[in-house]
C-alpha positions as CSV (number, residue, x, y, z in Angstrom):
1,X,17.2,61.9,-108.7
2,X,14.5,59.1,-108.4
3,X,15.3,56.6,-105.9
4,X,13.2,53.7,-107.1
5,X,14.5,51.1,-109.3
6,X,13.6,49.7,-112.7
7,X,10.7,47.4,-113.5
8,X,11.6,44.4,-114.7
9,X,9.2,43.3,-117.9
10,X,10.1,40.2,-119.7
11,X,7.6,38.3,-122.5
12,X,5.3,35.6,-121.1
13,X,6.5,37.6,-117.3
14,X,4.2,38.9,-114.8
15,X,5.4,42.7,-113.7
16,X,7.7,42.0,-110.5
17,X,7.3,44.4,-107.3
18,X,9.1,47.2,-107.0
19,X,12.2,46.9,-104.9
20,X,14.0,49.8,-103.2
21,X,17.6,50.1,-103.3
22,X,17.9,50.2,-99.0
23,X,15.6,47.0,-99.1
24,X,18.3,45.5,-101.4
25,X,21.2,46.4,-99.4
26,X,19.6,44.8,-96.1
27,X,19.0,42.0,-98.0
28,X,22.7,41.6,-99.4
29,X,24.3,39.9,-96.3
30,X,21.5,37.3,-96.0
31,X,21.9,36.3,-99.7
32,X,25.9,36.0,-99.1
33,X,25.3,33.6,-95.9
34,X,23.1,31.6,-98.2
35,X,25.7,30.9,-100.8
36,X,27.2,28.1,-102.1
37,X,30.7,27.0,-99.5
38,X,33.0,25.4,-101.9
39,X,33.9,23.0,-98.7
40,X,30.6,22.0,-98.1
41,X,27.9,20.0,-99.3
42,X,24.9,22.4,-99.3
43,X,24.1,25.9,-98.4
44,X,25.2,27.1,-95.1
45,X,22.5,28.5,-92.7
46,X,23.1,31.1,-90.2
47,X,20.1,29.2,-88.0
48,X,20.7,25.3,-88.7
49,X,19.7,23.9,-85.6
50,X,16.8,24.0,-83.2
51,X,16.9,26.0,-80.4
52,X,13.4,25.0,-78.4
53,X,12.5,21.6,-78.4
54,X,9.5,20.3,-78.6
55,X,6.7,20.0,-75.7
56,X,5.0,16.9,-77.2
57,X,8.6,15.4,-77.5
58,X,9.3,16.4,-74.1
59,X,6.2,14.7,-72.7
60,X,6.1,11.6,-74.3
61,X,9.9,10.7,-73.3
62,X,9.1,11.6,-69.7
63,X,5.9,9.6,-69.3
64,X,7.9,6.8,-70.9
65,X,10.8,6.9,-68.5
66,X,8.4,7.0,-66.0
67,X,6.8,4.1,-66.5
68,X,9.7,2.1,-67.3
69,X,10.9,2.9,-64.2
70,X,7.4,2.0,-62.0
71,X,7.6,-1.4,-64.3
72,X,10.8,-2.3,-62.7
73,X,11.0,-1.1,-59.0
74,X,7.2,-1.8,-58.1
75,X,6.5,-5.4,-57.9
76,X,3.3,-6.2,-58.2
77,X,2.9,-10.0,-56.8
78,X,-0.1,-12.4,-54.2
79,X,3.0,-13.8,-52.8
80,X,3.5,-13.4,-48.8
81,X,6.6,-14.7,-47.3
82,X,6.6,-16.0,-44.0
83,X,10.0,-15.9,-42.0
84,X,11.0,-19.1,-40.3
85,X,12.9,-17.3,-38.0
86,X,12.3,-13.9,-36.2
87,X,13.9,-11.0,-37.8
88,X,16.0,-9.0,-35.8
89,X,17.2,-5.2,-37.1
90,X,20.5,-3.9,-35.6
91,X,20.5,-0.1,-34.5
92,X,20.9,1.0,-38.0
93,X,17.9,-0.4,-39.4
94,X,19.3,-3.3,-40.5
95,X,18.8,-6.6,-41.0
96,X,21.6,-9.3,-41.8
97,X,21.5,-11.8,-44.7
98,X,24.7,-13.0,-45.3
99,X,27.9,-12.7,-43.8
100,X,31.7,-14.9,-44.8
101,X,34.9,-14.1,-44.3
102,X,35.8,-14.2,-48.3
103,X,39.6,-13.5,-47.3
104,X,40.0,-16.3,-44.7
105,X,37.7,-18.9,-46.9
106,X,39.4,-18.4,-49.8
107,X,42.9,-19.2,-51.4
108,X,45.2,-16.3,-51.8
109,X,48.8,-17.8,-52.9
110,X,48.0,-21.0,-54.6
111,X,45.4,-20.8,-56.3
112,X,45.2,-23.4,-59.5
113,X,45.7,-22.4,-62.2
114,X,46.7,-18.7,-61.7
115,X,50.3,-19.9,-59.8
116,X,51.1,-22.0,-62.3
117,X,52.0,-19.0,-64.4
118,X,54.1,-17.9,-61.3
119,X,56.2,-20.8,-61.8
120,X,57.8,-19.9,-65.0
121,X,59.4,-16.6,-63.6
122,X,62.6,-18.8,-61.8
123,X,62.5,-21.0,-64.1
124,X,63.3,-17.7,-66.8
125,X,66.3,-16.6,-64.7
126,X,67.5,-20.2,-64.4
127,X,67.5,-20.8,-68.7
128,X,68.8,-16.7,-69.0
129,X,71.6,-17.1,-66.4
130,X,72.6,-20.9,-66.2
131,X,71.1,-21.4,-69.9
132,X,71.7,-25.5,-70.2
133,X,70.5,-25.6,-73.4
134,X,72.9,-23.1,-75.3
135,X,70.4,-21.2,-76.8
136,X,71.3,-17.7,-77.6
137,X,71.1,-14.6,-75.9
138,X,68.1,-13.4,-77.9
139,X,66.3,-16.1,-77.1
140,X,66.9,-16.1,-73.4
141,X,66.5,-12.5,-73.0
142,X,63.2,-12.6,-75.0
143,X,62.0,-15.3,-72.6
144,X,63.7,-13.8,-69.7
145,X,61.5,-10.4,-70.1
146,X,58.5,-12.0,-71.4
147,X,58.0,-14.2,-68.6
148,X,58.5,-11.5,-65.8
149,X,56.4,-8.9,-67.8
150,X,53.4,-10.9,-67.7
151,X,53.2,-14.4,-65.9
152,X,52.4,-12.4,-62.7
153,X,49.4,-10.8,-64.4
154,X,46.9,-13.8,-64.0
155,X,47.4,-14.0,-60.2
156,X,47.2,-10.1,-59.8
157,X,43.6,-10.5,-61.9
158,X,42.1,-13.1,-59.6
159,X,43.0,-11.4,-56.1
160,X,40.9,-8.1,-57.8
161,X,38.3,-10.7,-58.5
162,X,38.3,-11.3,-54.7
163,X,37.0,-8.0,-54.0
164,X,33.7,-8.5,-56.0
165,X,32.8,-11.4,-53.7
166,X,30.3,-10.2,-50.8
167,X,31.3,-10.5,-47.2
168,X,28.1,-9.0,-45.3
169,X,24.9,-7.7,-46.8
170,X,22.6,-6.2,-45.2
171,X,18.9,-5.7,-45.7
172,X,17.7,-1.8,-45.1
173,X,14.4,-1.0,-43.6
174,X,11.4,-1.4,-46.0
175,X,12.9,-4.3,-47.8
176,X,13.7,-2.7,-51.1
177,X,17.3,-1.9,-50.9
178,X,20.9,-3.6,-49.8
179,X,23.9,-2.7,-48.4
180,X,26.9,-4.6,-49.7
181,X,30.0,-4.7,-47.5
182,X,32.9,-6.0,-49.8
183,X,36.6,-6.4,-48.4
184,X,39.9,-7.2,-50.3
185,X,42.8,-9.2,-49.1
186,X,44.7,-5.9,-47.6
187,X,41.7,-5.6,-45.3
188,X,40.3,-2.5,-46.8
189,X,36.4,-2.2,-46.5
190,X,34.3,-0.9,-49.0
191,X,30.8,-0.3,-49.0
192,X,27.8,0.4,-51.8
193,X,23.8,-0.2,-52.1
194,X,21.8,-1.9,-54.5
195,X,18.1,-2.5,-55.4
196,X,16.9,-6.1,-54.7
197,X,15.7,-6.0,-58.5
198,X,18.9,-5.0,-59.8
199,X,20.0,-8.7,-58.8
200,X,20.2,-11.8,-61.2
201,X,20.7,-15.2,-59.5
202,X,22.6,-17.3,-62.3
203,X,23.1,-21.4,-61.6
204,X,25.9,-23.3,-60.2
205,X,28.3,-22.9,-62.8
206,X,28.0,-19.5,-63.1
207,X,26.7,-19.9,-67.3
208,X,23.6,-18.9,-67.3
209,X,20.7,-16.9,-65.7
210,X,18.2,-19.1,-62.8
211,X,14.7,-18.7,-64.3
212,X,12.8,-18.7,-62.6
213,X,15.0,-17.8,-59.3
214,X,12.9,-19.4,-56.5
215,X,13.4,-23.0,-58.1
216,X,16.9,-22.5,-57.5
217,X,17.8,-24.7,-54.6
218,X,21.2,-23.2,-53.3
219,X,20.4,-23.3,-48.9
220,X,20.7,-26.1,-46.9
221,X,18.4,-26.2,-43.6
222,X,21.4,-25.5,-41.3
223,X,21.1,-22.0,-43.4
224,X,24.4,-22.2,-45.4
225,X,24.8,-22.1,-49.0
226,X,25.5,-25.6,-51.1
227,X,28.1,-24.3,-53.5
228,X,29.4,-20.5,-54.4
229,X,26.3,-18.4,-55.5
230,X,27.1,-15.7,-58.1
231,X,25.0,-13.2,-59.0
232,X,24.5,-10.5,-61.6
233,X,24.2,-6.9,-60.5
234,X,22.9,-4.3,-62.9
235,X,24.4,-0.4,-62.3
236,X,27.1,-1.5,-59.6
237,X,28.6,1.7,-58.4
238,X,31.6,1.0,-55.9
């Protein structure tokens, strides 16, 4: 029995090449995967997706990344800064810029407005259980939880807020990084480093960025800040 299939002659058709039938059969379960899916869009592929990537890709991105990176840690400045006082480094290495006790400076309880929300919690249970007015239950009861739910809420938000603000910071060796010594009202210490270029001096009230930084007059010449200096730190990590 001859194995070989039949030639295929048509009019205005070149003679095809001669296929044999175990060729076909090899070739069967690549046509299937190449057929039309009735829940997709296209043909599906049995190799869709690329599995080396590619070197000149690779290259580029990390040269990039490089240099964005030497653009923002190395500083590249005439400027030399002459202490006015001598600089003293502690056993550690080092060197102390700022130090306040945040908790003992600042006001916990009564602080305007966040306790003014705190005022309407008695004054809930006084309309829910005395309820002068006459108003009915549902009313009383709506105010009753609403108030107790969430009037506390602004208070709890700002004493949070108090464990952003900085009470020592510490320059390290070399000059290029910080370490920031943070402390809540409970007393609990918590400690994380920065690069000085990470930081963003904004103004007095806090609403926009100080460009350029050194104008930004915020020392007396005892050594103690004018007003509340906030700042803007870029990748904080507690």
């Amino acid at each position: 029995m001859n194995m070989m299939s039949f030639r295929l002659l048509r009019p205005g058709m070149k003679q095809l090449q001669k296929v044999n039938p175990i060729q076909m059969q090899l070739m069967a379960p690549r046509a299937a995967q190449a057929r039309m899916n009735p829940f997709l869009m296209g043909k599906q592929h049995l190799r869709a997706f690329r599995q080396v990537h590619d070197l000149h890709e690779v290259v580029y991105t990390t040269e990039h990344e490089l240099a964005g990176r030497t653009a923002k840690y190395l500083e590249r400045t005439d400027k030399v800064y002459k202490p006015s006082q001598t600089l003293e480094f502690n056993r550690e290495g080092e060197l102390l810029l700022w130090s306040c006790d945040n908790v003992k400076n600042s006001t916990i309880y009564l602080k305007y407005p966040y306790c003014t929300q705190m005022l309407t919690i008695p004054l809930s249970w006084y309309l829910f259980f005395i309820n002068p007015f006459m108003w009915n239950w549902q009313l009383t009861l709506s105010v009753f939880w609403a108030t107790n739910c969430f009037a506390w809420i602004p208070l709890s938000l700002y004493w949070k807020n108090l464990d952003r603000k900085i009470h020592r910071m510490y320059l390290l060796r070399g000059g290029k990084y910080v370490r920031i010594w943070t402390m809540n009202p409970m007393g609990d210490r918590n400690y994380s480093w920065a690069h000085v270029c990470e930081f963003h001096l904004l103004t007095e009230d806090g609403e926009d960025f100080a460009y350029p930084p050194e104008d930004e007059d915020f020392l007396s010449k005892a050594g103690q800040v004018k007003y509340e200096v906030q700042v803007q730190l870029d990748h904080y990590v507690e």
